[in-house]
N, C-alpha and C positions, 0 to 999 in steps of 0.2 A: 146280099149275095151269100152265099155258101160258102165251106169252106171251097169246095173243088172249083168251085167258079173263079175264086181269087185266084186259086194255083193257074187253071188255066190261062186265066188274064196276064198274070207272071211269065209263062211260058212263054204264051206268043210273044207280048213285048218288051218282054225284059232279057238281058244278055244273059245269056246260061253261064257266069261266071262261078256260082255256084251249088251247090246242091243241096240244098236244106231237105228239114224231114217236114214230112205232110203234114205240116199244124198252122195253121192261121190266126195269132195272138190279136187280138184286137183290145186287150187291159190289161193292166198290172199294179201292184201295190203289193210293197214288201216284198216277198218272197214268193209269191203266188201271181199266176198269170191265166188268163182266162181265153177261150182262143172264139173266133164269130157267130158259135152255135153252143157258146157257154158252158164247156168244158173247163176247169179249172186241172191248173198242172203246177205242180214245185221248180221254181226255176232253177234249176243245179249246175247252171252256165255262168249267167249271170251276165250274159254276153262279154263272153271273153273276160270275166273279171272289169268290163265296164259301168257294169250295176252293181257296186260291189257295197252300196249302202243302202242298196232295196230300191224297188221302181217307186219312183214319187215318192222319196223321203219328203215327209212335210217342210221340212226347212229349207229343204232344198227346190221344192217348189216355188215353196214362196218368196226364197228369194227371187227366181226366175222371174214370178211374176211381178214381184216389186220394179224389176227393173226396165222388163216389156211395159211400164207404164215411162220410163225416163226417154231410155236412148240407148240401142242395140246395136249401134257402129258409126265407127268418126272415121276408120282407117287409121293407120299412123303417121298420117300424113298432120294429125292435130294430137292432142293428149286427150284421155276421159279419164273420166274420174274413179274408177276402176280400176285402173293396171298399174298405179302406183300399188296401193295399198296390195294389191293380188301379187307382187314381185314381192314387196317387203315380207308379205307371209309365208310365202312358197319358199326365201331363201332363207327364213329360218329357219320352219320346218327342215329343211334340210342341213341346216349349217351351214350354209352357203353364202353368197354375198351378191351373184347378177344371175338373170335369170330371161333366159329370149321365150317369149311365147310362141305359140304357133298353132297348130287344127290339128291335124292328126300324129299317129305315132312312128310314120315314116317318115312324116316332115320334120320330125323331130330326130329320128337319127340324120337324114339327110342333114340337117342343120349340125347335129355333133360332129360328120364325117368333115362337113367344109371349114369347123371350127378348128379340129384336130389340126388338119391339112394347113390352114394358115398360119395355126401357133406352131406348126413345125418349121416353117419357113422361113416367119419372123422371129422366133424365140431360140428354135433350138439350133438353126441354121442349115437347115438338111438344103440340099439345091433344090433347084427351083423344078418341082413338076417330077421330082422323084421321092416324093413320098408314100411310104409304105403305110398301112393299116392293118392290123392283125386281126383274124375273127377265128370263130370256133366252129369244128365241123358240126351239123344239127341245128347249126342258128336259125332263128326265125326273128330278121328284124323289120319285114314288112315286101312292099311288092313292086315297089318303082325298079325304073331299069337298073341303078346301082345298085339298090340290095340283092335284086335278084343275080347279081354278078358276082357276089361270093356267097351263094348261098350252095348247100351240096343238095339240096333236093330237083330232082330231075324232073316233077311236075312244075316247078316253079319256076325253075331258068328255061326248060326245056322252050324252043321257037323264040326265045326274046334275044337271040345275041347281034350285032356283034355285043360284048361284054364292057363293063367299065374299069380299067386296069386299077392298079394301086392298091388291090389286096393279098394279105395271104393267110390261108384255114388251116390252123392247127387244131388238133385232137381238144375237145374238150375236158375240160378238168386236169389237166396236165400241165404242173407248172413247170417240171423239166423242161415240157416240148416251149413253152413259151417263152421261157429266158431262152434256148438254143434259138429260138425266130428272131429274135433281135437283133437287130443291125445297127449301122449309124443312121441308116433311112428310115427306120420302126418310126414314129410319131405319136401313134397310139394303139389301144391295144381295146376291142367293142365286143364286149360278151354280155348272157345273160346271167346271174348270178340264180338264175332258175329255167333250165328251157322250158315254155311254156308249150308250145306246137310239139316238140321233140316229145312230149308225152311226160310231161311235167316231170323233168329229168334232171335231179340235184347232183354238184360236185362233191366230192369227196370231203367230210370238216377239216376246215383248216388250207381249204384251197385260195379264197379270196383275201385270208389271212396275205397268204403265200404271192397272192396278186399283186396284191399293197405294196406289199418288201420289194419285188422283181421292178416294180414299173417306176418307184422312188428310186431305184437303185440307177435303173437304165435310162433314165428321164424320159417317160413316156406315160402320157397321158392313159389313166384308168378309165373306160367309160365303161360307165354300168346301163344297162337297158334294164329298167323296171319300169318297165311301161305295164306288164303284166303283175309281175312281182311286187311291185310297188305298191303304195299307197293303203298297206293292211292285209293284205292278201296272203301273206306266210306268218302272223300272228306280229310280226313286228310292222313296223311305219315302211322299213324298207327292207329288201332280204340280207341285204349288206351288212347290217345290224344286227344280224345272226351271230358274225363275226367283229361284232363293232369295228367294223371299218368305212372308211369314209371314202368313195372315189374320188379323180380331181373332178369328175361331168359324171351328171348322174341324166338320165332321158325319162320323162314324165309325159304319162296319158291315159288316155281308157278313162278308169274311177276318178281323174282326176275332172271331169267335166259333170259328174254326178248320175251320168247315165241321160242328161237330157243335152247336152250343146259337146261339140269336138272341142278338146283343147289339148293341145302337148306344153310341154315345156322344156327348155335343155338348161340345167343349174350347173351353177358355176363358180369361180371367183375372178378378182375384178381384174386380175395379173391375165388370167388365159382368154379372157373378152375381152381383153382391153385390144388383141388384133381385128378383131370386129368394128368396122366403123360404116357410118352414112352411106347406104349404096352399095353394103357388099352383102347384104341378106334381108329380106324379107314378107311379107305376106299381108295380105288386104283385110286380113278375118285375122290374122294372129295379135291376139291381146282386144279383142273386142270387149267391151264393155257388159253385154250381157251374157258373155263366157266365162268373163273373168270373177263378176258379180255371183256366179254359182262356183264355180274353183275358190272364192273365196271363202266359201259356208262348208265345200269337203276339207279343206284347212282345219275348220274350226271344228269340225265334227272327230277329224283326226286327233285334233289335240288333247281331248277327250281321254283316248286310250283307250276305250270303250271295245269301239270295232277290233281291235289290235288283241284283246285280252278275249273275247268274244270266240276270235278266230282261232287264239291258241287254246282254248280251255275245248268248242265243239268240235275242233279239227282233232285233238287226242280220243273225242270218244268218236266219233266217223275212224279213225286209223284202227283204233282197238278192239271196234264190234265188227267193222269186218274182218280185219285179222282171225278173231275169236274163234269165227263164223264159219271159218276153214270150207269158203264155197268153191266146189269142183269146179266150175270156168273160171277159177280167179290163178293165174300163175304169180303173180306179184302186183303189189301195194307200195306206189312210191308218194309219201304226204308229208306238208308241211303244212301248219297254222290248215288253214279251211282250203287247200286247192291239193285232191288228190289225182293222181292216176292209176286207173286200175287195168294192167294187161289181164287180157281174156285171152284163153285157151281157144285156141281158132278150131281145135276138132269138135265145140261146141257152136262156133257160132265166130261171125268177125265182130269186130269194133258197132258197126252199122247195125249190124244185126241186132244185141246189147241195145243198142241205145232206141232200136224201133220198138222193141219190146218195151224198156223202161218211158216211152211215151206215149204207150197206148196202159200201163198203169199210173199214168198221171205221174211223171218224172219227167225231167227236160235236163239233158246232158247232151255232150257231142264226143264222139271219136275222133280220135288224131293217130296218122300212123298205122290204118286199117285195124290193130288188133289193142289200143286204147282207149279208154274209155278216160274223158277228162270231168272231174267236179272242181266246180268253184264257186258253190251258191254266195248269196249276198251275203254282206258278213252281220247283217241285225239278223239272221237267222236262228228261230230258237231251239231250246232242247226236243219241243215236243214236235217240233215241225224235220228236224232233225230223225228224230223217230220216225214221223211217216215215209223220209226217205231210206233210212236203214231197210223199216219194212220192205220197202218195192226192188231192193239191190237185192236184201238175200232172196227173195223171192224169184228173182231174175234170173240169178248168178248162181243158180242151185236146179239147171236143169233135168237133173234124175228123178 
């Protein structure tokens, strides 16, 4: 089939939940993705910062495939052999010490939200059923009915209510407004220490500093959502790390599964899981054996430093040759390590527009926020392949 033949196929039976651009990828490797009628394009998405070590990392293939020869689910109804060692690794990487698996990146704040809520209950004594959660205006932590209940975007909640109580949205980047949100019911407090969706939208330095201090002070649990941020995506292991600071629950996903199997993670220590027992949480797929078996190999590829050091060295010339570049639709440049966002001047063109242009010269990006434009290529991304995307953005972004 064609590409138009796919899309239609699409259309008719698939729920219009979202709107992708006309391209139908049928391969990939590394950094490059080829779409049914063998066009080749740079992938500068990386889907969501889910491919964030290139499509079909060799090692991370083959681990896959090493283990599609063993055993690809027990349930947790038994042990594999797998999710020891993939907890041991995941909680040092982090510093941590327990660590709940799970499938995607909502199941994993969900899984932080009902952590919080219990440790507030057992630990910190809040009453029963009146615990508060803190989040930030511009969050994007995913799309179940709970998140969409405190979330402030009006295509996301819009038609899903009634609502899920027990949150409250303060301003982002604001640690005034967050010690004033505290109460004795606060329990925890779920931000993104990088909005990803919000148009890849950094706090002010010295804000998650500031987080650290307010939430040890007020005993209230830190959760960090690097689900995007995480795992190499802003030049470090985590963005948290910017500010060397450590949350109490850190939320893990996307790159964490290699780009080929779902995996989240919610890390911990053994004092705030310890309210977690037999029966109060879990999933049929979380901690599968040949999930885990691939999260164990991005561990190891992490450790490395490689990606980490990759992403801060190409992300400084991506920020400084477009800056340079001073192109008329560009209003502002907000980057860290390899994930930019570029506002475009809407009397040139929206978000959409940008990005149908840059995929009909072989670039693959997406807009967030109608007049953003988001990069996040894979982080084995090279200099020169880096160049041919520079070329197609000034070329783009320079409509006169």
């Amino acid at each position: 089939m064609n590409a138009q033949e796919h899309i239609d196929l699409i259309n008719h039976f698939s729920a219009h939940n979202y709107h992708p651009y006309p391209v139908v990828l049928a391969e990939g490797e590394g950094v490059w993705v080829k779409d049914v009628e063998g066009k080749r394009y740079l992938d500068m998405l990386a889907a969501y910062s889910a491919v964030n070590f290139g499509h079909r990392h060799p090692a991370l293939i083959a681990a896959a495939k090493a283990q599609l020869d063993k055993i690809t689910l027990t349930s947790r109804a038994f042990h594999n052999d797998q999710l020891g060692p993939f907890c041991r690794d995941l909680a040092q990487l982090c510093g941590m010490e327990t660590v709940l698996p799970m499938n995607t990146g909502a199941e994993g704040v969900e899984t932080a939200i009902k952590l919080a809520r219990k440790w507030g209950y057992e630990k910190k004594g809040v009453p029963g059923n009146e615990a508060v959660i803190l989040v930030c205006d511009g969050n994007f932590h995913g799309r179940t009915i709970t998140i969409v209940s405190f979330s402030t975007d009006d295509q996301a909640r819009g038609g899903f209510g009634p609502y899920t109580p027990g949150f409250k949205v303060i301003p982002y980047g604001d640690a005034d407004a967050l010690e004033a949100a505290i109460t004795d019911r606060v329990v925890g407090f779920l931000f993104e220490p990088v909005q990803g969706e919000a148009g890849v939208v950094f706090p002010q330095d010295g804000y998650i500093k500031k987080v650290r201090e307010i939430c040890t002070r007020k005993n209230v649990l830190m959760i960090a959502d690097e689900i995007q941020s995480g795992l190499g995506r802003t030049g470090k292991t985590f963005a948290c790390d910017h500010e060397n600071v450590k949350p109490d629950v850190y939320i893990l996903g996307k790159a964490l599964g290699g780009g080929i199997m779902p995996i989240s993670a919610v890390v911990s220590s053994h004092d705030i899981f310890s309210v977690i027992r037999p029966g109060d949480h879990g999933s049929t797929f979380g901690g599968n054996p040949l999930a885990t078996a691939i999260a164990r190999e991005v561990i190891r590829l992490l450790r490395t430093g490689e990606f980490q050091t990759n992403a801060t060295k190409l992300g400084k010339v991506l920020f400084d040759e477009l800056t340079a570049a001073r192109l008329p639709a560009v209003k502002e440049i907000r980057s860290r390590g390899l994930w930019a966002g570029i506002v475009v001047d809407t009397k040139f063109g929206n978000g959409r527009h940008f990005g149908e242009k840059l995929m009909a010269n072989g670039l693959l990006c997406k807009e967030t926020h109608e007049n953003t434009i988001r990069l996040a290529p894979p982080l084995c991304i090279s200099e020169s392949d880096l160049g041919f995307a520079l070329e197609r953005l000034k070329k783009v972004l320079n409509p006169n």
